[in-house]
C-alpha positions as CSV (number, residue, x, y, z in Angstrom):
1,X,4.6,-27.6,-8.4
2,X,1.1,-26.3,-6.7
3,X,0.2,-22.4,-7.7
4,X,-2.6,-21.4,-6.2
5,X,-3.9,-17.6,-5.9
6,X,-6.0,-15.8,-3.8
7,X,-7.4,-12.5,-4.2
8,X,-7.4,-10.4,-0.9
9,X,-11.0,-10.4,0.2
10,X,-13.4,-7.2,0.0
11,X,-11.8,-4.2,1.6
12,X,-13.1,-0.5,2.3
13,X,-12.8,2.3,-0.3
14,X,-9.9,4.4,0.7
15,X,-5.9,6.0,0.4
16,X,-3.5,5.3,0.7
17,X,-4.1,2.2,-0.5
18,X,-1.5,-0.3,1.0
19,X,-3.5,0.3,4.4
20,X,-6.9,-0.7,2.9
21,X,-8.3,-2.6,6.0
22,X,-10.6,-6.0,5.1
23,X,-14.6,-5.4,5.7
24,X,-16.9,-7.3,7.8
25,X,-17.9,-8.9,4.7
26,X,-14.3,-9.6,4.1
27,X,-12.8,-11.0,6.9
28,X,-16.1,-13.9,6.3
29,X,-14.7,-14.2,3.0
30,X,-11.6,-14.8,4.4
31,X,-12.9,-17.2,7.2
32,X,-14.5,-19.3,4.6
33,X,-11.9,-19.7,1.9
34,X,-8.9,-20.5,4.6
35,X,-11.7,-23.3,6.4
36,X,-11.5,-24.9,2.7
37,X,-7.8,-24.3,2.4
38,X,-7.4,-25.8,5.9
39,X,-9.0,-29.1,5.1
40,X,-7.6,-29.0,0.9
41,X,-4.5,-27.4,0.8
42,X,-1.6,-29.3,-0.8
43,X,1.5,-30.2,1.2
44,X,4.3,-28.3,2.0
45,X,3.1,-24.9,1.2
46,X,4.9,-21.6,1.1
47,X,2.4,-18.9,1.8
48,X,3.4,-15.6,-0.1
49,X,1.6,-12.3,0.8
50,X,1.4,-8.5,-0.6
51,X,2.7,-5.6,1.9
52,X,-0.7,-4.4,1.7
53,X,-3.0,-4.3,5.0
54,X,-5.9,-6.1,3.6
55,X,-3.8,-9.2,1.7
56,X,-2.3,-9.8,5.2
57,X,-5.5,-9.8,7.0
58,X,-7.1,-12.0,4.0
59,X,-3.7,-14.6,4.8
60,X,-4.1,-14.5,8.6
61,X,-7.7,-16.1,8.2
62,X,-5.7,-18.9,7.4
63,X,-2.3,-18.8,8.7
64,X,0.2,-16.3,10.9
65,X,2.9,-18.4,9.2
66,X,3.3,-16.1,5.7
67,X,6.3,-14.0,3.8
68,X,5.5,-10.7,3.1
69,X,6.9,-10.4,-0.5
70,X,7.5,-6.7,-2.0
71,X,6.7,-8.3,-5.2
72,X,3.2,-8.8,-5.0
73,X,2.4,-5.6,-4.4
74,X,-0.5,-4.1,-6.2
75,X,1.9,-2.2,-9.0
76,X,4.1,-5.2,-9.9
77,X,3.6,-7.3,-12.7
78,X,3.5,-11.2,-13.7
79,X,6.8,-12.0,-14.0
80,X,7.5,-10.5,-10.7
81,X,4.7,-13.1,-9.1
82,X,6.2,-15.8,-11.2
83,X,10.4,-14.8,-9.9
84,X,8.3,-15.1,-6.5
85,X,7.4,-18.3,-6.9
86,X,9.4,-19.9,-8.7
87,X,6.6,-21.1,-10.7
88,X,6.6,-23.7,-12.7
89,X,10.3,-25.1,-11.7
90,X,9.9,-24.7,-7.7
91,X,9.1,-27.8,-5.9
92,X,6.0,-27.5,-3.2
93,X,3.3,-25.5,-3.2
94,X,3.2,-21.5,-3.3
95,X,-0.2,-19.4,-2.1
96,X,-0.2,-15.6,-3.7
97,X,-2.4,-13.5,-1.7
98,X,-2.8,-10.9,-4.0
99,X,-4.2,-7.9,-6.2
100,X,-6.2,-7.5,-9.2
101,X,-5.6,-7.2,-12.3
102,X,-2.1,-9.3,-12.0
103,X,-3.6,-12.1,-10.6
104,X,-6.1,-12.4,-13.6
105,X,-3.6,-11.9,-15.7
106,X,-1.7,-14.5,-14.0
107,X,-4.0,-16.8,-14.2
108,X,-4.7,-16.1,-18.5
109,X,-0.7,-16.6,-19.0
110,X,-0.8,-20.0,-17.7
111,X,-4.1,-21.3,-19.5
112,X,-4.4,-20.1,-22.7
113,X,-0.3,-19.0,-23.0
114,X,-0.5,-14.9,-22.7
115,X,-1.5,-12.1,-20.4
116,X,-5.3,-11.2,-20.7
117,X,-7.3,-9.0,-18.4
118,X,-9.4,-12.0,-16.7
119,X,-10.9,-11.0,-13.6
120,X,-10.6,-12.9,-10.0
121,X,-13.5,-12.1,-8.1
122,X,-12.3,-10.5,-4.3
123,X,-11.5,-13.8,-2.0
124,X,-11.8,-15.8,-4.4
125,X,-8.6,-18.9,-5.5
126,X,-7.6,-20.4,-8.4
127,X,-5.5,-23.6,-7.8
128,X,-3.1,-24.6,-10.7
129,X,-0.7,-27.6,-11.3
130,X,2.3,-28.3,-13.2
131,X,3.2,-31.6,-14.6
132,X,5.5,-33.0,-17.6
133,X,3.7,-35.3,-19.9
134,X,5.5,-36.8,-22.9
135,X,8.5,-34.4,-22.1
136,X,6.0,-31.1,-22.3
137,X,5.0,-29.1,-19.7
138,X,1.3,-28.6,-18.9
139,X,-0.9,-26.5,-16.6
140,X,-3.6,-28.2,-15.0
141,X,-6.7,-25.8,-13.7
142,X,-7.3,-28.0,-9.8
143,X,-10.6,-25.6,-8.4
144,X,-11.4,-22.1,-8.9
145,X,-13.5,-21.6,-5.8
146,X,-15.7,-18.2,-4.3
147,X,-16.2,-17.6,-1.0
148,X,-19.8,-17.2,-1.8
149,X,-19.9,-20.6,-3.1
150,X,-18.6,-22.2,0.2
């Protein structure tokens, strides 16, 4: 299975905050990241978005094809992004659009084996893989990619 995760990109300031609306700055941020996804993205993948205002405009950069899923919202926790998922069992490919700090905490449980408070920089995606080697499972770190970087 494919995991990757994508932080909304930069929003405005503002309550409530499910209907935080994307800057100019990012809906580029968005542009960029979904022209990588476009041309990268693994096959057969489920697209998975927060109710919030400014994950769905993050996800509509690169598709109009996404679940809004309750349990990415910015007050849930990882093992309600991982029951989303289906992560590492599911077959396919899953991209969270979601919130900090759950997706950097995400991301810490599946490399080094616990939560941590790791930060994912707004529009930014970290790509994982799982495999089974030897009869053990593994996490393989694919791209952690900016938009700045693009």
């Amino acid at each position: 299975m494919d995991l990757l995760l994508w932080r909304h990109a930069e929003a405005i300031d503002g309550t409530p905050d499910l209907s935080r609306e994307l800057t100019e700055r990012g809906h580029k941020q968005a542009r960029k990241m979904a022209q990588w996804l476009s041309e990268n993205r693994p096959k057969r993948l489920r697209t998975l978005v927060s109710p919030s205002t400014r994950t769905r405009q993050t996800a509509s950069a690169f598709t109009d094809s996404f679940e809004i899923v309750p349990a990415l919202a910015p007050d849930m926790g990882v093992p309600d992004l991982l029951a989303a998922t289906g992560w590492p069992e599911g077959r396919g490919a899953a991209l969270l659009v979601g919130h900090q700090p759950t997706l950097g905490r995400l991301a810490a449980l599946l490399l080094s084996g616990s939560e941590a408070d790791w930060t994912i920089k707004k529009g930014a995606l970290w790509w994982f893989s799982n495999r089974v080697r030897d009869g053990e499972t593994q996490t393989v770190l694919r791209a952690v990619i900016a938009p700045d970087l693009l």
